[in-house]
Phi, psi and omega in degrees: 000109140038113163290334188292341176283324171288314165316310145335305151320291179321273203303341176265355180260343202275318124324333182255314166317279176348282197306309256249269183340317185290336187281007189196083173288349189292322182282001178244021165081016176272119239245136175257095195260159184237126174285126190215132166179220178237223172319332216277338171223056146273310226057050179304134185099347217201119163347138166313312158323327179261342182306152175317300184350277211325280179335276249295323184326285158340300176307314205276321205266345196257347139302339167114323173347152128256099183218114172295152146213141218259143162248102201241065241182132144233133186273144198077359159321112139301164185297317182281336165323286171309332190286330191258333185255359177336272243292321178271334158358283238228024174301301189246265188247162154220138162246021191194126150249135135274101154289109179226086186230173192123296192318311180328271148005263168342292178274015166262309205107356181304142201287138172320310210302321174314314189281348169287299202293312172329286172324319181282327177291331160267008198267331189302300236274333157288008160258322174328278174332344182070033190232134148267162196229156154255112206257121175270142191263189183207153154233166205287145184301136192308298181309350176286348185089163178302313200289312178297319184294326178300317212273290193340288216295344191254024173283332185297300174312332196270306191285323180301308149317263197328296203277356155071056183263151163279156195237115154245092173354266170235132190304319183266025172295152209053356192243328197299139193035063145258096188287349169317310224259299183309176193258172167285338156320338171059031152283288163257141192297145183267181139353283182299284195345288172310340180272333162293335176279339175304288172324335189282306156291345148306302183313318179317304189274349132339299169306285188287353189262344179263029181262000000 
């Protein structure tokens, strides 16, 4: 046989392993967490570099992590949304969901008890699956009144309890009316946002990828 033809070889099985590993990071000893929420780690507004995705990756890998982390995110997204696309997501292996779902909900006026069944229903259908989660919480926009605020803020906590998820209070914690930190929409989070929220939430996620 040829050498140039064996050369040949080499580099075309070599190339194809290359393709194979990037599209099944699982097999290439890389641990797979899914961002699964709405804008806020969609990265709306913001360059792919700067978005959650991007960062929390970095942060993790600049931890020493081998970790892909998936943007499984649509901006505008609702509980009941996330809830009808879980399924087609979550195609292929994952070993960490961050849920960060809700805000929407909120800033709708949508009723809790709806953003409880939604939440329970994707949190039941990922414990079926053995995936584990970090469920982030939010909390209801002030104007909405007490009585909405109560039932909202305590579904995060209640359902984390029930399905026995670890809980990060709020996702926009340090950031939320920080006009520093925010886009002018005074919503979503700039570059710097994100990264405060990246920090805050690396020990979290840390934590469940060394369990």
């Amino acid at each position: 046989m040829p050498d140039g033809y064996v050369t040949r070889l080499v580099k075309a099985v070599g190339l194809l392993l290359t393709l194979f590993f990037a599209a099944n990071p699982a097999w290439a000893g890389e641990k797979v967490i899914m961002a699964f929420g709405d804008s806020l780690t969609a990265g709306y507004g913001l360059s792919e570099a700067d978005g959650y995705v991007a960062r929390l990756q970095a942060a993790l890998r600049a931890r020493g992590q081998s970790v892909l982390v998936k943007n499984g995110s649509v901006s505008g997204d609702t509980t009941a949304g996330g809830r009808a696309r879980l399924a087609w997501t979550l195609s292929g292996p994952v070993d960490l969901v961050i849920l960060e779902l809700g805000a929407n909900d909120g800033l709708r006026g949508v009723d809790p008890g709806e953003t409880r069944r939604n939440l329970d229903a994707i949190l039941t259908a990922l414990r079926k699956r053995k995936i584990p989660v970090l469920l982030a919480g939010m909390l209801a926009p002030p104007n909405l009144g007490p009585d909405y605020a109560k039932d909202y803020n305590n579904l995060y906590p209640d359902l984390a309890k029930k399905h026995g998820v670890a809980l990060y209070p709020f996702f926009l914690d340090g950031v939320a009316a920080q006009a520093a930190l925010n886009q002018p929409d005074g919503l979503h989070p700039n570059a710097a946002g994100v990264q405060v929220i990246v920090d805050s939430m690396t020990p979290h996620v840390l934590e469940l990828l060394n369990k």
